[in-house]
Short mmCIF file of the C-alpha atoms (twelve columns), coordinates in Angstrom:
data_MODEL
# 
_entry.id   MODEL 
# 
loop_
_atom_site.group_PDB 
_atom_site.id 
_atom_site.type_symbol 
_atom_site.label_atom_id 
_atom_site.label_alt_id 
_atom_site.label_comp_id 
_atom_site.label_asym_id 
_atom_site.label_seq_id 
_atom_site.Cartn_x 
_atom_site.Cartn_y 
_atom_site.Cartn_z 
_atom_site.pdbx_PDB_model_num 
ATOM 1  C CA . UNK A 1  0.000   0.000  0.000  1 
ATOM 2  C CA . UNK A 2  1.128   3.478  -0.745 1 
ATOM 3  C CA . UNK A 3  1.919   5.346  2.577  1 
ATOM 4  C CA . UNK A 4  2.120   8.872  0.736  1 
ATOM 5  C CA . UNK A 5  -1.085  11.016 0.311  1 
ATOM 6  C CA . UNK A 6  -1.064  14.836 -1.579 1 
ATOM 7  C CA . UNK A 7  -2.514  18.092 0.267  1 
ATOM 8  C CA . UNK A 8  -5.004  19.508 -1.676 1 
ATOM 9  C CA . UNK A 9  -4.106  22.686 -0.346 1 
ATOM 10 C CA . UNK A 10 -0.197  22.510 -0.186 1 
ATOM 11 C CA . UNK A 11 0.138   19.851 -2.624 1 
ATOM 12 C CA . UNK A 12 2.873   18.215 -1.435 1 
ATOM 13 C CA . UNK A 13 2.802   14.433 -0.982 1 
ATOM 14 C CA . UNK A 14 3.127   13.373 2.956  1 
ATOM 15 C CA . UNK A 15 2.830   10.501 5.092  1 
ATOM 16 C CA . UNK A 16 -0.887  9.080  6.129  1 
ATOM 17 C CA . UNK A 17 0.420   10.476 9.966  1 
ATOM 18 C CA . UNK A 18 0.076   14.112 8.555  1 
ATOM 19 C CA . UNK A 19 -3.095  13.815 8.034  1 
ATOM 20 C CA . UNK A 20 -6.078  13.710 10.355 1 
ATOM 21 C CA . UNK A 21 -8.655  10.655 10.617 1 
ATOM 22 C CA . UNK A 22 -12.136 10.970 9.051  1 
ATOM 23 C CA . UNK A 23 -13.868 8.189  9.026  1 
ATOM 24 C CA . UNK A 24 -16.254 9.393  5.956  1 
ATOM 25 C CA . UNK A 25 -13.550 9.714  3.845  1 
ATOM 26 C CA . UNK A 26 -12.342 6.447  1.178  1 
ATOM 27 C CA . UNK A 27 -9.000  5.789  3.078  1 
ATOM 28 C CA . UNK A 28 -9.987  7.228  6.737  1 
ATOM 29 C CA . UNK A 29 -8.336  10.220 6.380  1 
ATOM 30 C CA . UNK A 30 -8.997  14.062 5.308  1 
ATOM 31 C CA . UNK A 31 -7.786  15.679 2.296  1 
ATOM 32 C CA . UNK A 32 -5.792  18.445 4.298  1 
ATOM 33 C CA . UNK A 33 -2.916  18.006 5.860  1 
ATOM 34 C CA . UNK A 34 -2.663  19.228 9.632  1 
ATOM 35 C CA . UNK A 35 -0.611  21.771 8.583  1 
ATOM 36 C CA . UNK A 36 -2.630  23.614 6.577  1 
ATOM 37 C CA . UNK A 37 -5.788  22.666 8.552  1 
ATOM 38 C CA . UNK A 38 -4.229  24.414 11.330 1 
ATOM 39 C CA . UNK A 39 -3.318  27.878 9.489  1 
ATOM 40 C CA . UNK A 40 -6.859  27.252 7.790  1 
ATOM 41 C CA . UNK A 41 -8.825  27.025 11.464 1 
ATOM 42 C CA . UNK A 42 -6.170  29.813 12.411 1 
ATOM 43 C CA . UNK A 43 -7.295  32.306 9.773  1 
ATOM 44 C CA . UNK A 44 -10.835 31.304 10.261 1 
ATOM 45 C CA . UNK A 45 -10.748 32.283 13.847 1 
ATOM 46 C CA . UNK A 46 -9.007  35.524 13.291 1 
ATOM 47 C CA . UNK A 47 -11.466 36.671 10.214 1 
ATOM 48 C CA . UNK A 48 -14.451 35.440 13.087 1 
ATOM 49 C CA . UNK A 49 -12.653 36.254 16.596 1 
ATOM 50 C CA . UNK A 50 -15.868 38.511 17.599 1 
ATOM 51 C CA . UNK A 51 -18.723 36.119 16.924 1 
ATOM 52 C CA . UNK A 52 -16.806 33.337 18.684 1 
ATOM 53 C CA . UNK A 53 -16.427 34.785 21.479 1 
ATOM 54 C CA . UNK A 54 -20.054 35.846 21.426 1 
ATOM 55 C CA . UNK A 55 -21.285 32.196 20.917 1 
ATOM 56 C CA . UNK A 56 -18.718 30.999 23.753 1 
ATOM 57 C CA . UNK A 57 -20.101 33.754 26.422 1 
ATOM 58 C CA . UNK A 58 -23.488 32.925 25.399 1 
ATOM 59 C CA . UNK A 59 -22.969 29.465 26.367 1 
ATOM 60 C CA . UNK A 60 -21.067 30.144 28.925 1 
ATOM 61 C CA . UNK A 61 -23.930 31.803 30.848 1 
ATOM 62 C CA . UNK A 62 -26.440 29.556 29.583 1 
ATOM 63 C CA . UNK A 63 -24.907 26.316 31.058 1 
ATOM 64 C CA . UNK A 64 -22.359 26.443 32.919 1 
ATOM 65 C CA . UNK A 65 -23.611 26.778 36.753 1 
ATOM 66 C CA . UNK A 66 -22.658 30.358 38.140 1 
ATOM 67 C CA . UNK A 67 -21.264 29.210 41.355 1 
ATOM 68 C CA . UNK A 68 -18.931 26.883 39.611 1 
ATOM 69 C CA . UNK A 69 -16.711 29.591 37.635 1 
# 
């Protein structure tokens, strides 16, 4: 069996380890490499940093028990 996949984003061929599992996928892995997933989820949460952190507070005092913060 091969043990080298390609980065759809990077394309560059790397190891099955560089690449996260997902088990909805033909060989059980993504088509991203963690690399670029990472800057990917990075930039995301940059270009989206304010509504975040509204969902997270709004959750926050939803759920989570005042006396236990």
């Amino acid at each position: 069996m091969n043990n080298l996949k390609t980065c759809r984003v990077c394309l560059l061929s790397k190891t099955l380890d560089a690449y996260t599992k997902d088990r909805t996928k033909k060989l059980g892995i993504t088509n991203i490499c963690k690399e670029c997933a990472k800057i990917a989820s990075r930039k995301y949460y940059v270009s989206n940093s304010k509504d975040i952190k509204k969902r997270t507070t709004c959750y926050s005092n939803s759920y989570i028990p005042k006396h236990s913060r």
